[in-house]
SEDORO-147984 format. One record per residue (C-alpha): residue in one letter; x, y, z. Coordinates in steps of 0.5 Angstrom, whole numbers, padded with zeros to 4 digits, always signed. Layout:
BEGIN
AXYZ ...
# end
This chain:
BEGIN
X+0000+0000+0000 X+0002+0007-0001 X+0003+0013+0004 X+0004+0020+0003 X+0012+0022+0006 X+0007+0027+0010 X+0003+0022+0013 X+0010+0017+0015 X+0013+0023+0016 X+0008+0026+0022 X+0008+0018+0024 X+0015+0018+0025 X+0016+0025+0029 X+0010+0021+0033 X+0014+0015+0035 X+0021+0018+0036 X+0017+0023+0041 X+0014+0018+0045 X+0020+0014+0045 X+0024+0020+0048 X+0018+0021+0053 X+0019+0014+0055 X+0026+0014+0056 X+0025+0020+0060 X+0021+0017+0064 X+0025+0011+0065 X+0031+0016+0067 X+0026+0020+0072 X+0024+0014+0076 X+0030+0010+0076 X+0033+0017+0080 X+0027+0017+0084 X+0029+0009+0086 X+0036+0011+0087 X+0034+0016+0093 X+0028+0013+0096 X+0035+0007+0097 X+0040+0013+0098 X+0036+0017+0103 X+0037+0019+0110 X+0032+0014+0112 X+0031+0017+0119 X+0030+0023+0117 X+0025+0022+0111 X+0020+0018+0112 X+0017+0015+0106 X+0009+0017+0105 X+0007+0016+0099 X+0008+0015+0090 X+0004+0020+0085 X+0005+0022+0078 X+0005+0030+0076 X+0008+0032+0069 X+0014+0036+0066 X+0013+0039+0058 X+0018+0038+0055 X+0020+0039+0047 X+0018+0032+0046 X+0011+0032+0049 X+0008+0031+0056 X+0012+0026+0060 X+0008+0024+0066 X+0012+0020+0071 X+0011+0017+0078 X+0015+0020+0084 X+0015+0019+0091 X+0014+0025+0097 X+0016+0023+0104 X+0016+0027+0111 X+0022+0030+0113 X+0023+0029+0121 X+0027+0036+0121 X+0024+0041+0117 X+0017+0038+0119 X+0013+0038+0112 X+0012+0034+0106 X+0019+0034+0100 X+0019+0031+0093 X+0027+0028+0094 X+0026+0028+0086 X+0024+0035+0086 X+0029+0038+0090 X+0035+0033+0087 X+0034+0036+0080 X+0032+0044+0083 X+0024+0043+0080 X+0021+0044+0085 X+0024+0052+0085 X+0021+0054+0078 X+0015+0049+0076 X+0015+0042+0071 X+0019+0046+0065 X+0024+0044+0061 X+0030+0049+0059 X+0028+0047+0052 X+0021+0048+0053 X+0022+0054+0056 X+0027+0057+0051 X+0021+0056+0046 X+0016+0058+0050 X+0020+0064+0052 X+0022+0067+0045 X+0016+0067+0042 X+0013+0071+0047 X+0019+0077+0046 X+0015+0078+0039 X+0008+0076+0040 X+0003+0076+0045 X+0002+0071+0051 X-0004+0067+0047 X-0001+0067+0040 X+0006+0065+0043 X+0002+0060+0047 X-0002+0056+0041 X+0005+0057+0036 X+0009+0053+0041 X+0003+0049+0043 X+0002+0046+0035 X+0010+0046+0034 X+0011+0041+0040 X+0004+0038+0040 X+0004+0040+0048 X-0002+0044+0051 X+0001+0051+0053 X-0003+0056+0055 X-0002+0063+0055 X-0002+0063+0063 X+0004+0059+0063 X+0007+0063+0058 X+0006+0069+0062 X+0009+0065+0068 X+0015+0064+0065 X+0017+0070+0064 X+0015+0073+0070 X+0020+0068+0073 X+0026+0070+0068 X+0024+0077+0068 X+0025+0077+0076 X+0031+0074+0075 X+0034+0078+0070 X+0032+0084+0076 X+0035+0081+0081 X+0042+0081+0077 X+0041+0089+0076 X+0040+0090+0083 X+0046+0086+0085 X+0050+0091+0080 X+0047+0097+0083 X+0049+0094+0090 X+0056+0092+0088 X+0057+0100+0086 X+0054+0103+0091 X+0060+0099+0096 X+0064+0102+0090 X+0066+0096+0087 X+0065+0096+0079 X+0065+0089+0075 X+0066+0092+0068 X+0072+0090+0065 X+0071+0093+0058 X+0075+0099+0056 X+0073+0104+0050 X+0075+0111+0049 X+0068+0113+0047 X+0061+0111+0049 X+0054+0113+0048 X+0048+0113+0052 X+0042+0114+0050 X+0035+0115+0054 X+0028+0115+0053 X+0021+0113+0055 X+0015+0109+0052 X+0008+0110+0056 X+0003+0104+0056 X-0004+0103+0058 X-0005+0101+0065 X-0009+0095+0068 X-0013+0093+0075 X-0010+0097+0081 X-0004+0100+0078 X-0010+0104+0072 X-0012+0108+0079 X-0005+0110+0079 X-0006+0113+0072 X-0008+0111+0066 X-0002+0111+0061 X+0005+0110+0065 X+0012+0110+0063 X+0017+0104+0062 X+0024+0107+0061 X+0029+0106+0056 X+0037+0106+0055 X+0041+0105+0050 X+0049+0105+0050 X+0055+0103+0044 X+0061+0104+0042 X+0060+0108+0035 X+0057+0105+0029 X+0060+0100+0023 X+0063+0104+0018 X+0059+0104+0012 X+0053+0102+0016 X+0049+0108+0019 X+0043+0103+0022 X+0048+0098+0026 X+0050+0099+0033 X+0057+0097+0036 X+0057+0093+0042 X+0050+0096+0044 X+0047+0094+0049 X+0040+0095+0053 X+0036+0096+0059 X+0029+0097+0061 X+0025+0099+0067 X+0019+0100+0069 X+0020+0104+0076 X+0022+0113+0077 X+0027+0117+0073 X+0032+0117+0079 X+0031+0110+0080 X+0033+0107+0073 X+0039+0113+0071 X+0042+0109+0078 X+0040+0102+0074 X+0042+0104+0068 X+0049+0107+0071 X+0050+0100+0075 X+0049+0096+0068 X+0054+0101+0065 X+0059+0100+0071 X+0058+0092+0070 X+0060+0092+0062 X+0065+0098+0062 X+0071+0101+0067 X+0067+0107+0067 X+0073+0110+0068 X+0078+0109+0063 X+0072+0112+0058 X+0075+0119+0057 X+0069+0122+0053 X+0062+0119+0056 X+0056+0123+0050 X+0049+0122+0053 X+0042+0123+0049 X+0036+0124+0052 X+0029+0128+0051 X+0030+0133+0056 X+0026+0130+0061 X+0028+0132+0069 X+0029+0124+0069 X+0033+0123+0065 X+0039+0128+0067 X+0046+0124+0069 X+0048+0125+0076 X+0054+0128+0078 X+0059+0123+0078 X+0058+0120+0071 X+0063+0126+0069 X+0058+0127+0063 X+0063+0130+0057 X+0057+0132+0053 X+0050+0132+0054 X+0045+0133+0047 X+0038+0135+0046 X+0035+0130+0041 X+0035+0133+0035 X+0029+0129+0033 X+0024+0131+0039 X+0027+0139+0038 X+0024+0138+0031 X+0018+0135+0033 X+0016+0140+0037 X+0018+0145+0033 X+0013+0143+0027 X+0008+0141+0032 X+0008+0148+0035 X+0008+0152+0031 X+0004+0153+0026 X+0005+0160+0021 X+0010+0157+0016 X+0014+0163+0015 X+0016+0163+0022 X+0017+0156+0022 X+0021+0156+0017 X+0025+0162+0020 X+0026+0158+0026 X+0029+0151+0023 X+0033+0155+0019 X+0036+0159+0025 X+0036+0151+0028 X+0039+0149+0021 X+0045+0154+0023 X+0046+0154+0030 X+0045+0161+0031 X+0040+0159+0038 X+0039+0165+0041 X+0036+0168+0035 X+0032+0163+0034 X+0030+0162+0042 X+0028+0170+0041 X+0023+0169+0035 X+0020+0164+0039 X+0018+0168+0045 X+0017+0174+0040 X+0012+0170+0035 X+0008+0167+0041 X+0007+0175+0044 X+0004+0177+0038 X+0000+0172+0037 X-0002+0173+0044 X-0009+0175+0046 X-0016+0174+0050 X-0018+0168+0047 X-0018+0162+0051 X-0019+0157+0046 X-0012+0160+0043 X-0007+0154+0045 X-0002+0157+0039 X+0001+0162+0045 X+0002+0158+0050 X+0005+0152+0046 X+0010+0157+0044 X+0011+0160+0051 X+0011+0152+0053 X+0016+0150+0046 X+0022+0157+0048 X+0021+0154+0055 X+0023+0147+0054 X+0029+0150+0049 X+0032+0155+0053 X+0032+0149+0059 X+0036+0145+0054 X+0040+0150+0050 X+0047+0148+0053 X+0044+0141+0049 X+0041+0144+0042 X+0047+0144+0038 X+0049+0137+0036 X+0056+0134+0039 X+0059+0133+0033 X+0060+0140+0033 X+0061+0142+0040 X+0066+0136+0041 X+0072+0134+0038 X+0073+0126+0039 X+0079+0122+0037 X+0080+0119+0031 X+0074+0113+0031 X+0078+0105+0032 X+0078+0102+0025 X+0071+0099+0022 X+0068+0105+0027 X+0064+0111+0026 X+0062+0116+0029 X+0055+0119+0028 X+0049+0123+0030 X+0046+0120+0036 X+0039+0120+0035 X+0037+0112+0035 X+0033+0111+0041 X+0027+0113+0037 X+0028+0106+0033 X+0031+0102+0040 X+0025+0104+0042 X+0020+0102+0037 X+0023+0096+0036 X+0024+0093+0042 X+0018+0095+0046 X+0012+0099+0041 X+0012+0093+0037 X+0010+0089+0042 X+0007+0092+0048 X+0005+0099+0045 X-0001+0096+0040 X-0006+0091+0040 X-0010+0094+0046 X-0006+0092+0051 X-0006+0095+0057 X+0000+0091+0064 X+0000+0092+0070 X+0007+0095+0072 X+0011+0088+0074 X+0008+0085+0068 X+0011+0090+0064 X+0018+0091+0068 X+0018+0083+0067 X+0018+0083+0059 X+0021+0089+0058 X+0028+0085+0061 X+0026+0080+0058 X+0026+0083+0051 X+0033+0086+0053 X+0037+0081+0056 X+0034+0077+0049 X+0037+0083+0045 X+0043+0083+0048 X+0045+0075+0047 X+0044+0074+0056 X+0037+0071+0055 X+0040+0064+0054 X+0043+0064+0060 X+0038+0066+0064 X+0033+0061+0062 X+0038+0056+0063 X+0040+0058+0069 X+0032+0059+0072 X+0030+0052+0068 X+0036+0047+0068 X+0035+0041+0071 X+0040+0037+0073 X+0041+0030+0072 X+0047+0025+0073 X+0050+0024+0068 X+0055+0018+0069 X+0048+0016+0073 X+0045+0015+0067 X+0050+0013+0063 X+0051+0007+0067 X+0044+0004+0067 X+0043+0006+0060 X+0042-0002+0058 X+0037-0002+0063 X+0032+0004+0061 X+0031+0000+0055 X+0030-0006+0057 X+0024-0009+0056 X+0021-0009+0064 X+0022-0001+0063 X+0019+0001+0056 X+0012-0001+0053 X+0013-0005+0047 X+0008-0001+0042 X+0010-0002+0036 X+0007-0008+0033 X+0006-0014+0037 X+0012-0017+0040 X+0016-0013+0037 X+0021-0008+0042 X+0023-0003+0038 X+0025+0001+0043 X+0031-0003+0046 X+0033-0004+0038 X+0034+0002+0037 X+0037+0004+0044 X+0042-0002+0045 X+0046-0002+0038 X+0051+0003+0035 X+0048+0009+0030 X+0050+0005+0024 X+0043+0000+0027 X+0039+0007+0026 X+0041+0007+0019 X+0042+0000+0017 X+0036-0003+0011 X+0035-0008+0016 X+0033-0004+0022 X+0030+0002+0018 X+0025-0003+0014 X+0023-0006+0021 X+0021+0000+0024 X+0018+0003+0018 X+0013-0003+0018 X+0011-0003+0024 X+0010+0005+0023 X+0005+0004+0016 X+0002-0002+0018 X+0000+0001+0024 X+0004-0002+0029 X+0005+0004+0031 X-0001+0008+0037 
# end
């Protein structure tokens, strides 16, 4: 009979799969024998057997584990659990929740959800995504704070050194949900940005960037993103330090930063100018006094066209705008001009450019607007602050480590390559390709050329089409 190489192909993932959960079982439970034999016995007293379930990239593996008392603590352990660190995080594997994870950086928690859910034939819900990374967001927070504790004790871990760096900072408001909406309807999750230059030739790719977000006050998060700096870099040795912001009051560096040049963003100078003001001729007058850098004009014309269009009407917003735009530069014109021009740098390292700042803007959209912005979402503070250090760490290649080091479980390793032979054995794996025939134990017990061999692969081939298989 003919199959279509969809069909076998679908049929053979399903075997493969139970097979590796079966496996799995066998290691799992066999470690759960070994310390119900190993274990102080005085202290745990064995009580009971029961199954949970841990969702691996290979399905559900349901297994069997006993739970004991400890005389000591006075409450009920999992010794498995406690071995392989699961009874910290929930029944994940590291794979999984790498999967799981990533897909949430770039889709919502139900998408990402029901996309690893088909991709691996799990049920994953969107809860369960949401919980994960909560965990890793917590985790990655954590690291931070210890960042800011090893700098207030005046001890800095950055070891990377550069002549020249940048930093850039800016905010996105986000809808808010449940108690924190009380708070206020729209709060602002913070962002920085900090590199070495650009690559030459390429005025989009950053060099060595690296990105920190918070959901917490401005003073608060300029002492964080200094901390995260300090991990990286011997701030110290950095001899020109250009920082980029809004010109909102959170924002400004604090003194022991030793900023070289701080810079109003030149593309919410722009924006303002053209929001505000609205006669042509004096905007145009105004961008290009801005164009030739001559600020103390161009803060004159302001103030002058805000005055003569002044007047008693109260639905006339133009004037105050103006007056509110003249403020908003004057407070920063030490800042208007752009680095370049104020700033001599040295001669940029070979393949490195330096360029305008103003990146932020982009950083911003595609780290955070994309995902967190649209959609109608609406957070609570936590929820955002959690994902927003996920999306970070991922951006900066971290996020790895720190799923792994939240969902790695642990098993020994010269443990199962000792009882290999008797996972496979034929007490240990269900015999469920054809009748008689274990399959499992000719697959695990021969060499990796009996994976290829005619004879085995026809074998198992048969079963599988002939419906052996279930």
């Amino acid at each position: 009979m003919d199959i279509k190489f969809g069909e076998m192909e679908l049929k053979i993932f399903e075997f493969v799969c139970e097979l590796a959960r079966n496996i799995t079982v066998s290691i799992l439970e066999q470690l759960d024998e070994r310390l119900r034999n190993e274990r102080d016995k005085k202290r745990y007293r064995m009580k009971d057997k029961n199954t949970t379930t841990i969702k691996t990239i290979y399905g559900n593996v349901e297994y069997a584990r006993r739970y004991y008392f400890d005389n000591e603590k006075k409450e009920y352990v999992y010794l498995l659990d406690e071995e392989m660190k699961m009874n910290r995080v929930g029944l994940f594997s590291e794979n999984m929740a790498n999967l799981i994870i990533k897909e949430c950086v770039n889709e919502p928690y139900n998408k990402a959800a029901a996309s690893v859910s088909a991709a691996t034939g799990n049920y994953i819900s969107s809860v369960g995504a949401w919980k994960l990374v909560q965990e890793v967001g917590k985790n990655i927070e954590a690291d931070e704070n210890i960042n800011i504790e090893d700098m207030d004790r005046g001890i800095n871990k950055g070891a990377k050194q550069t002549n020249v760096l940048f930093q850039e900072t800016d905010g996105v408001y986000l809808k808010m949900q449940g108690e924190d909406r009380k708070k206020a309807k729209n709060q602002e999750l913070k962002l920085a940005t900090i590199y070495e230059g650009w690559y030459e030739g390429n005025r989009h790719k950053l060099i060595n960037k690296k990105v920190i977000a918070g959901f917490e006050d401005g003073t608060s998060f300029m002492k964080r993103r200094l901390a995260f700096v300090k991990n990286i870099y011997n701030y110290d040795k950095i001899q020109y330090k250009m920082v980029n912001g809004d010109g909102a009051a959170w924002i400004e560096p604090s003194e022991v930063e030793n900023i070289t040049y701080k810079q109003l963003d030149q593309f919410h100078i722009l924006k303002k100018i053209t929001g505000v003001i609205k006669n042509k001729k004096i905007k145009g007058m105004i961008l290009k006094l801005f164009a030739d850098k001559n600020i103390e004009k161009m803060l004159d014309t302001i103030i002058t066209y805000a005055d003569s269009i002044d007047n008693d009407n109260q639905t006339n917003k133009e004037a105050e705008n103006a007056r509110d735009l003249y403020t908003y530069l004057y407070n920063n014109k030490d800042g208007i001009i752009k680095y370049k021009d104020e700033v001599k740098l040295p001669e940029a390292p070979e393949g490195t450019e330096y360029r305008n700042m103003g990146v932020q803007e982009n950083q911003n959209c595609a780290l955070v607007t994309m995902r967190m912005k649209h959609r109608r979402m609406t957070w609570s503070v936590a929820g955002a602050n959690n994902l927003a250090k996920v999306i970070c760490a991922n951006e900066n290649g971290d996020l790895d480590k720190y799923i792994e080091n939240t969902y790695e479980f642990r098993i020994p390793l010269g443990y199962v390559e000792v009882d290999r032979k008797d996972i496979a054995s034929n007490t240990r794996i269900p015999q469920i390709v054809g009748k008689g025939n274990n399959i499992y134990a000719e697959l695990i017990n021969n060499s990796v050329p009996a994976y290829t061999g005619a004879s085995t692969t026809s074998k198992i081939l048969r079963s599988i089409i002939n419906g052996g298989y279930n």
